[in-house]
N, C-alpha and C positions, 0 to 999 in steps of 0.2 A: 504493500500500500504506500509503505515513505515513496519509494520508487516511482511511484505511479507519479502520485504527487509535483515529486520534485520532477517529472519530465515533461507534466502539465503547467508547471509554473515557467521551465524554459520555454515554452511552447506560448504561453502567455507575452513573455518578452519578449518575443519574436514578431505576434500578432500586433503590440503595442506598436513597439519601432515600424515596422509596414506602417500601421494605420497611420502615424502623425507624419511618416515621410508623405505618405499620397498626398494626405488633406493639406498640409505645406506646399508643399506644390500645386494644389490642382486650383487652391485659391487665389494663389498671384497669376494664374492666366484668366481670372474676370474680371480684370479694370486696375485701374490706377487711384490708391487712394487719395493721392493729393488731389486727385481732379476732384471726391464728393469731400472733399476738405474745402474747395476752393469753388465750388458752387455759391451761386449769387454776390459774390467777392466783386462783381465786376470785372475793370479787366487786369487780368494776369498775364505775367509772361512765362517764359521757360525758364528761367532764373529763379524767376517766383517759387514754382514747382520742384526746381531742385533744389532747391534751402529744405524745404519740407520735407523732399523724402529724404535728405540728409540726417535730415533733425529726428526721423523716427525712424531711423536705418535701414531706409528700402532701397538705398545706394550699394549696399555690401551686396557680395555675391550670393546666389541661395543656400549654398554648403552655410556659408558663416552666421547665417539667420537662422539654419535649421538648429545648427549646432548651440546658439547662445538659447533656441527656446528650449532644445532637450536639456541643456545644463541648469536651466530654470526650473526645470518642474524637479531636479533634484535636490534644488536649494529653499526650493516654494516661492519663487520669483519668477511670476509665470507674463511678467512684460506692464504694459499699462494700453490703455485703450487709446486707440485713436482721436477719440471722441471726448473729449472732458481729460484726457491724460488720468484717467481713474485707475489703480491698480487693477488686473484683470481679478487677480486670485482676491479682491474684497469684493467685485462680483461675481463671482462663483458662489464665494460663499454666503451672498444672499439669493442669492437662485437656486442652491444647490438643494437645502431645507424642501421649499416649496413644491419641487418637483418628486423630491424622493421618495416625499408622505402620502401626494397625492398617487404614485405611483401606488403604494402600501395600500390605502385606499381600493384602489380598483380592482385591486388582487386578490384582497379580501371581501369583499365585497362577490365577484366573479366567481369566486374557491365557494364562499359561502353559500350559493347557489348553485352550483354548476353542480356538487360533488351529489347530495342528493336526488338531483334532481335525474342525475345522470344512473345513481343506484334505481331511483326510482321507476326508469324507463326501460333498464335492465331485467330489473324483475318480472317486470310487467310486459315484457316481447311478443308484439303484436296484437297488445290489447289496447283499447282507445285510453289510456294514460297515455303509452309510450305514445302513439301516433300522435296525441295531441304537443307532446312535449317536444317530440323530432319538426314536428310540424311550425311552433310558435317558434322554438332555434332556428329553424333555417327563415322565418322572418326577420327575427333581430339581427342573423346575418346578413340581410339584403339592406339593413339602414349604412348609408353613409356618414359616417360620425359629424361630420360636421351640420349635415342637414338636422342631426338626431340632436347635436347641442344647439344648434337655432329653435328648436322646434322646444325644448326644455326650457329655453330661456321666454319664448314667446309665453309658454304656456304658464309655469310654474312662478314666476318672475313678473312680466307685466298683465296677462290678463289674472290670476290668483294674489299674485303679490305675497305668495308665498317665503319667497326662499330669494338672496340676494342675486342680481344678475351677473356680477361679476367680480374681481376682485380677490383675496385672500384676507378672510374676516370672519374669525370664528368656524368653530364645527360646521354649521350652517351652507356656508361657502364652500363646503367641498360635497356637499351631497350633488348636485346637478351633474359637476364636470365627473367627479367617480362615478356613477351611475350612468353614465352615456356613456364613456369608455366599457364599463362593465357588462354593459346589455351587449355588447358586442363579442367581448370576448367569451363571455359565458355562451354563446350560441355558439361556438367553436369549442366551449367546453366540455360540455354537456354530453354530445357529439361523441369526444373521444372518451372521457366517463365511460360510459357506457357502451362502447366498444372493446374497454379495456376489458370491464366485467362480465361481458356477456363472452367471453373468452375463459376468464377466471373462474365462472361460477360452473364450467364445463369441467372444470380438473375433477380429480377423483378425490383428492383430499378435501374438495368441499361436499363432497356426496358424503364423506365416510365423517365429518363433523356433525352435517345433517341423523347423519344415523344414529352418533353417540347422544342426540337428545338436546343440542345448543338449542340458543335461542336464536330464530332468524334476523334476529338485528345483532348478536355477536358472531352469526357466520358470517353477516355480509359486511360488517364494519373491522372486526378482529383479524378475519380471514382473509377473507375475499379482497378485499380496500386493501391491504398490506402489502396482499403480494401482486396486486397490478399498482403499487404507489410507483414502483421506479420508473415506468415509460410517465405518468402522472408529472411526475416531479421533472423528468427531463425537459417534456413539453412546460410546465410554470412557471418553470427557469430560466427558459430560452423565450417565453410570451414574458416576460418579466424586463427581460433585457430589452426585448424588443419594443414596449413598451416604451420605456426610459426615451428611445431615441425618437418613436413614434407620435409621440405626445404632442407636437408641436399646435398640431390645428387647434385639438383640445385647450391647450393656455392659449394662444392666440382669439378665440370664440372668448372665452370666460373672462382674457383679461389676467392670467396666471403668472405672478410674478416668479416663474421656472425657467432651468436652464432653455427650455424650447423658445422662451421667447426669446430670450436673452441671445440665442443662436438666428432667431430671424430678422432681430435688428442688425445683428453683427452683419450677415449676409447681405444685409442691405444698405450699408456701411461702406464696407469690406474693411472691415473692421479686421484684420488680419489675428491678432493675438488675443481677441475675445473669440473667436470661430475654434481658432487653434486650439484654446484652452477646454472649450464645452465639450468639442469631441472626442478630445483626450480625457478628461472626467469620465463622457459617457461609456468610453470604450474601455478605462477601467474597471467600471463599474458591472460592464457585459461578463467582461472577463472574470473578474471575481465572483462575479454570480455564477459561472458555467462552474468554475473551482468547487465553491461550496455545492452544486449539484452533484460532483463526483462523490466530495465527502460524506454525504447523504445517504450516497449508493452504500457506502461501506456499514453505514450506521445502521440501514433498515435493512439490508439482504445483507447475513453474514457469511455466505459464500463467496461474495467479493473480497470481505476481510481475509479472508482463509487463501483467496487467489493473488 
């Protein structure tokens, strides 16, 4: 298991370094920052323009730009923004909070439904439970999140006046946007739920559990649920991760002071060393999550331990 481990954490570094080489790169071929620096300035020259990328090191060649940001994020000096000259890493770390919880939110939320609901339609194979519930899932699949959070805010927000439109304020403020993310993903939940179990409930060691006299809620939660959690958990970990980067509409709609937005102003910026820093966050964040899914593996099936 160390083994494993340690050749998944090289494997990590390796995924790291790729990813912040590309996205270094692939963002100094959309535009020239001095030029959204030097919008409505009037008129500018080329002189003008080269003081500026001087002054915020877009002079140097690209090796030497990559190199001072990777040395950065060893040091916790991840640059300053283009924009207001803000430390990048003191925006991070107020965007980083709001997106993480809300991520937490949606997963729980999604988990919280999906898992019985998924036992539920297992059980029940081919009887009007399961169709209604395969049925209502592949609806909440065909919403596209954005129309699904327009349609939340219409409703819930100005004609109810229920629940805040947008913003990060209170417990309150995370019900609309976790719930719109969540109806989505639980319809892909659900889904596999229940294909896990309807796989699981066919072995013979849940027949021979049935027969010792269990209770059918400790064969299908004890038994059953344990030993289909590890495809369960692969798939949460990787909607998890995916998640994190996908979120952007979601805070964008609601207004969500998280790295997504904070990544769609950068982009629209080009804000070089805010863009640089979110996706290197988020692409740690992927990566440690795939990690703790291995370690998972070994925690719940001790066969892995033993291999």
């Amino acid at each position: 298991m160390t083994h494993f481990l340690l050749k998944r954490l090289l494997q990590a570094v390796f995924v790291l370094f790729a990813i912040t080489l590309i996205v270094s790169y692939a963002i100094r071929l959309t535009g020239d920052p001095a030029l959204m620096l030097t919008q409505g300035a009037g008129s500018v020259t080329e002189a003008d323009l080269a003081l500026i990328r001087e002054s915020l090191g877009l002079n140097q060649p690209f090796w030497v730009q990559y190199g001072h940001f990777v040395l950065g994020i060893f040091s916790g000096d991840l640059g300053r923004s283009f924009m207001g000259q803000t430390p990048v890493s003191q925006l991070i770390g107020l965007s980083f909070p709001a997106t993480v919880s809300l991520a937490f939110a949606v997963m729980l939320v999604s988990i919280a439904i999906s898992i019985p609901l998924g036992i539920k339609a297992a059980v029940s194979k081919g009887k009007w439970a399961d169709q209604l519930i395969r049925i209502t899932s592949l609806i909440g699949l065909s919403f596209p999140n954005f129309w699904l959070a327009l349609m939340m805010v219409l409703v819930f927000s100005i004609s109810l006046k229920w629940l805040p439109p947008s913003g990060m304020d209170g417990l309150a403020s995370f019900i609309m946007p976790a719930v719109t993310m969540a109806i989505i993903l639980t319809a892909t939940n659900v889904r596999l739920v229940r294909s896990s179990m309807l796989e699981t409930l066919q072995s013979q060691y849940i027949m021979v559990a049935r027969a010792k006299g269990l209770s059918e809620s400790k064969v299908l939660y004890k038994h059953a649920l344990r030993n289909c959690a590890i495809p369960l958990i692969t798939y949460f970990g990787l909607q998890f991760g995916g998640l994190l980067g996908g979120i952007v509409v979601i805070e964008k709609v609601f207004n969500w002071p998280g790295l997504g937005t904070l990544a769609f102003d950068a982009v629209s910026s080009r804000d070089y060393p805010v863009l640089q820093a979110v996706i290197t966050v988020l692409s740690m964040l992927i990566v440690g999550i795939n990690l703790l899914v291995d370690i998972a593996y070994g925690l719940i099936d001790p066969r892995i331990r033993t291999e």
